[in-house]
C-alpha positions as CSV (number, residue, x, y, z in Angstrom):
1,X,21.5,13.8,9.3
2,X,18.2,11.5,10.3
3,X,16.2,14.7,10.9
4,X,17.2,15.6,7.0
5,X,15.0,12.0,6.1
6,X,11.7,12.9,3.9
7,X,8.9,11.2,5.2
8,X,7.4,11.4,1.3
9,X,9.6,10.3,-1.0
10,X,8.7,10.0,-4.8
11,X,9.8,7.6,-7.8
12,X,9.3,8.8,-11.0
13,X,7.5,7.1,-14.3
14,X,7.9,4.3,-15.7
15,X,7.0,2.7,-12.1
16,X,6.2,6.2,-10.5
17,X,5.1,5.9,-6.8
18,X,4.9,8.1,-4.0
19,X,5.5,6.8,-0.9
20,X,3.8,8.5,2.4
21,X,5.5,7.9,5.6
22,X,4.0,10.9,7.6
23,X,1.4,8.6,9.9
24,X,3.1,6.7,12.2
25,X,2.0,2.5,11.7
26,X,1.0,2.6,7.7
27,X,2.5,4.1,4.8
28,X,-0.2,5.3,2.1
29,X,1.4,4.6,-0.9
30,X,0.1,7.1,-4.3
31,X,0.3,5.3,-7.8
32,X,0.0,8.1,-10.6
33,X,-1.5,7.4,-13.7
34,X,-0.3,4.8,-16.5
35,X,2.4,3.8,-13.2
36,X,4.0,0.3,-14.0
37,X,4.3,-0.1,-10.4
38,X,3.7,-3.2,-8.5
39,X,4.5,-4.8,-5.0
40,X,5.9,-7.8,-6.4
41,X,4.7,-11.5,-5.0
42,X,6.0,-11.7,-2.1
43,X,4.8,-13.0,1.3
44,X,5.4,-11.7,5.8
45,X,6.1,-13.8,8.4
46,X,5.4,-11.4,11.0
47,X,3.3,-9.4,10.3
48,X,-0.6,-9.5,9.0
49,X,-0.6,-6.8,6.4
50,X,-3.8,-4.6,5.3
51,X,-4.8,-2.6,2.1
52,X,-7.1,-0.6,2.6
53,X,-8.1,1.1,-1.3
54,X,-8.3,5.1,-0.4
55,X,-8.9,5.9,-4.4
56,X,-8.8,4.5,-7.5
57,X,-8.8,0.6,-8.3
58,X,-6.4,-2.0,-7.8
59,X,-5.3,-5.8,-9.4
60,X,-4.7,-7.9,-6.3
61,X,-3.3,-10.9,-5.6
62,X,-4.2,-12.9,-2.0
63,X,-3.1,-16.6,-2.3
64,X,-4.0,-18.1,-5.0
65,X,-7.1,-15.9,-6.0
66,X,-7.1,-12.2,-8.3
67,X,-9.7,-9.6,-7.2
68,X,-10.0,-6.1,-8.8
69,X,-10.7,-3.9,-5.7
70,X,-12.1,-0.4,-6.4
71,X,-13.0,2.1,-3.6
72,X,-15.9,4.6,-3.9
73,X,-17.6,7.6,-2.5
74,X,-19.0,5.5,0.3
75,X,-16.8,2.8,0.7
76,X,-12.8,2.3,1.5
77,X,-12.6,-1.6,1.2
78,X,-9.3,-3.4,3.1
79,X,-7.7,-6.1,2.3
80,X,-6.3,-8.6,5.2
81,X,-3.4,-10.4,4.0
82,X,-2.6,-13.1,7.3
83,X,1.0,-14.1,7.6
84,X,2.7,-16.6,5.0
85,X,-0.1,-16.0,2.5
86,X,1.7,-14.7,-0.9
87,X,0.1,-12.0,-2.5
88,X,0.9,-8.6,-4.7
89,X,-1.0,-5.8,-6.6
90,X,-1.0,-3.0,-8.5
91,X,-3.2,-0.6,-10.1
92,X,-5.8,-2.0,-12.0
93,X,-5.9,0.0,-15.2
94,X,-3.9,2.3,-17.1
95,X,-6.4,5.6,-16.0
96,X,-6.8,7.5,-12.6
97,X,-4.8,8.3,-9.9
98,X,-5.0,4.8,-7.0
99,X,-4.2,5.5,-3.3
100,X,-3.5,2.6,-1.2
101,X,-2.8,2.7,2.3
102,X,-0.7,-0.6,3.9
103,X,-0.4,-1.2,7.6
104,X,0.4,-4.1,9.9
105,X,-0.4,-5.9,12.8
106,X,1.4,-6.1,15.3
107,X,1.3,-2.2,14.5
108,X,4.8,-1.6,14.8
109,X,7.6,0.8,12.7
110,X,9.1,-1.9,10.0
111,X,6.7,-0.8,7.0
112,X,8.3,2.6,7.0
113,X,11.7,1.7,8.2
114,X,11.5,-0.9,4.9
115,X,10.2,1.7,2.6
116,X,12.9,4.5,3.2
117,X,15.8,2.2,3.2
118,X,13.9,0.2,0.1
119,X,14.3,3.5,-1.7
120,X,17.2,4.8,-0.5
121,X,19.4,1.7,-2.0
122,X,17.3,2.4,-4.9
123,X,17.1,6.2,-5.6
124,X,20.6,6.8,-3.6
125,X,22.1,3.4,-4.2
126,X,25.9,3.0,-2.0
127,X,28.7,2.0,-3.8
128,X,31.1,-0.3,-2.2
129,X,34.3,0.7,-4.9
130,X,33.8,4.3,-3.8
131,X,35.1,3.2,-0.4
132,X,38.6,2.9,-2.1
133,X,39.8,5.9,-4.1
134,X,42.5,3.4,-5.8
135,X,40.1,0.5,-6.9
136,X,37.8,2.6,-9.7
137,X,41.0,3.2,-11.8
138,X,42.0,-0.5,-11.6
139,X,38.4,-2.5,-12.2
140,X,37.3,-2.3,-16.2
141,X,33.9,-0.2,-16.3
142,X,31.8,-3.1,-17.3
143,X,33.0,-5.1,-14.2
144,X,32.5,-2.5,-12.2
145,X,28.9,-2.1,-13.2
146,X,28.5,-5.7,-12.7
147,X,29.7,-5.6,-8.8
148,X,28.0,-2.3,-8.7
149,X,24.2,-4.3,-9.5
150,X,25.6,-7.4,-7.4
151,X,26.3,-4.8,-4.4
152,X,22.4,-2.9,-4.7
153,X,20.8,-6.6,-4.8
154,X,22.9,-7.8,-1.7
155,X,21.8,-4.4,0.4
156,X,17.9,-5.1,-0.7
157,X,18.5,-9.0,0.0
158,X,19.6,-7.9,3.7
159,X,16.6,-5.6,3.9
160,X,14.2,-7.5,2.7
161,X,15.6,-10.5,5.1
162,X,15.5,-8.2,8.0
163,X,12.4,-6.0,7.7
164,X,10.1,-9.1,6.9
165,X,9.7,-8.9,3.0
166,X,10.1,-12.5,1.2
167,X,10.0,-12.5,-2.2
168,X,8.9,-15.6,-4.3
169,X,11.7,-16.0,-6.1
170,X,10.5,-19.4,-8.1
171,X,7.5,-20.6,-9.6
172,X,8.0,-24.6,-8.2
173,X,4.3,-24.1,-7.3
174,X,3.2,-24.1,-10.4
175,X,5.0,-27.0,-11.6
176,X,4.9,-29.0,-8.2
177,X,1.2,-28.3,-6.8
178,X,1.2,-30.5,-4.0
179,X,4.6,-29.3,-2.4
180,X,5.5,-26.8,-4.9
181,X,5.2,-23.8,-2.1
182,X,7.2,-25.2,0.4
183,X,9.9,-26.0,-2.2
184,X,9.4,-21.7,-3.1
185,X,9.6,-20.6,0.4
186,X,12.8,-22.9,0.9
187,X,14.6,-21.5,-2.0
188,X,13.6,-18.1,-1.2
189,X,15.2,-18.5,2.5
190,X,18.3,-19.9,1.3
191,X,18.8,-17.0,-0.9
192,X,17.9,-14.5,1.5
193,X,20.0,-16.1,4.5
194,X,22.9,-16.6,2.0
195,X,22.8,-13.0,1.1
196,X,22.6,-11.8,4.7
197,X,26.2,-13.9,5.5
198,X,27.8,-12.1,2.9
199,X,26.1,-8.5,3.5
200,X,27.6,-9.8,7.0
201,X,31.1,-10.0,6.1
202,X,30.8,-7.3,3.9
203,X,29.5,-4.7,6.2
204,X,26.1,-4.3,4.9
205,X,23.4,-3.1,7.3
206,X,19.5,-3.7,7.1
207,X,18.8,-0.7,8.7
208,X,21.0,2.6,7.5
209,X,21.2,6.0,9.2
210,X,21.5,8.2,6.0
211,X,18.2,6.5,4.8
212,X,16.3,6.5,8.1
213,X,15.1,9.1,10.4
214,X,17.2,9.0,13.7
215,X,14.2,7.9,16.1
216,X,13.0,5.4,13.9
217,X,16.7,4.2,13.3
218,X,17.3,4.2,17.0
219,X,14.0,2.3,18.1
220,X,14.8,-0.7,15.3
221,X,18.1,-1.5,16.7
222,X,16.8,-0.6,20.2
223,X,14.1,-3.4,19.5
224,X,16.9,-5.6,17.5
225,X,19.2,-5.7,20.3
226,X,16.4,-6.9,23.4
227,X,15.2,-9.7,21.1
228,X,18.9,-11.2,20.5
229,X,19.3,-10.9,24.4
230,X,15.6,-12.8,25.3
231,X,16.9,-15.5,22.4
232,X,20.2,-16.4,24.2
């Protein structure tokens, strides 16, 4: 089944993206035009992440400061995003295909291993009432939608935990300058660690075969396991 895993895999419009997984170390993510797409704030922890700007022009956020960043004929500019420094982007204008490729350091595998199983909860989300043939007759449809968005939020909390991805949740920041961030990266934690208990008790994995090709699958819990063992 792992060997079945595109390395390209493709969202449509409104928030069309095509995500390239084929070089191992970065991903070189393709925004077609008029694409709604965007990273989202968020911040690593460890990892320092780069954009480098292939094509087109791109809205970016790096702490506290917006930049428009547009590559040319002569020049690819990068972006270096250090570790706990919040920051997004997304295309600049509504024209023109934008290429962007992202990579990390330390170079490692968890920028593709978070994209595939990203967008496999998304475009192939799993369904936890499916498990049980009886419970789909005996849940109302509207409360089964409602566990059904609860159930793909708690797989992408886990993976987002896991794989290094911490969203900014609040805007405390804003409100409370001097100590506003901490008070964001606190509440952003809490909901990320809370969600990973109850993905815990529920079975929910960061890290999924049927979204992620079997080496890459087999190296991440390879890696997952040796740091629990140097920890204890």
């Amino acid at each position: 089944m792992g060997n079945e895993i595109p390395k390209v895999i493709t969202r449509q419009l409104p928030n069309a993206v095509v995500y390239d997984m084929s070089t191992p170390g970065s991903v070189r993510i393709t925004l077609p035009p008029t694409s709604t797409w965007s990273s989202g704030l968020h911040w690593h922890e460890s990892h320092t992440e780069f954009l480098k700007v292939v094509k087109g022009s791109i809205r970016a956020r790096v702490g506290d400061t917006w930049k428009v960043i547009t590559a040319t004929n002569g020049e690819q500019p990068e972006v270096r995003v250090d570790r706990f420094v919040w920051h997004e982007w997304q295309r600049a204008g509504p024209e023109g295909e934008v290429v962007v490729i992202e990579r990390t350091d330390p170079a490692d595998e968890e920028k593709s291993i978070f994209f595939w199983n990203l967008n496999g909860v998304i475009l192939n989300p799993p369904s936890f009432l499916n498990k049980y043939a009886w419970a789909p007759s005996l849940v109302p449809r509207f409360a089964r939608d409602i566990f059904q968005d609860f159930w793909i939020t708690l797989n992408l909390f886990v993976i987002f935990y896991h794989l290094d991805n911490f969203p900014a949740f609040s805007n405390a920041k804003s409100l409370v300058p001097i100590i506003g961030k901490q008070l964001d990266q606190v509440a952003s934690h809490a909901i990320l660690y809370l969600a990973t208990w109850i993905g815990w008790l529920l079975g929910v994995q960061p890290v999924r075969q049927v979204y992620t090709p079997s080496g890459a699958y087999d190296r991440w819990w390879d890696a997952k396991k040796t740091k629990s063992v140097k920890r204890e």
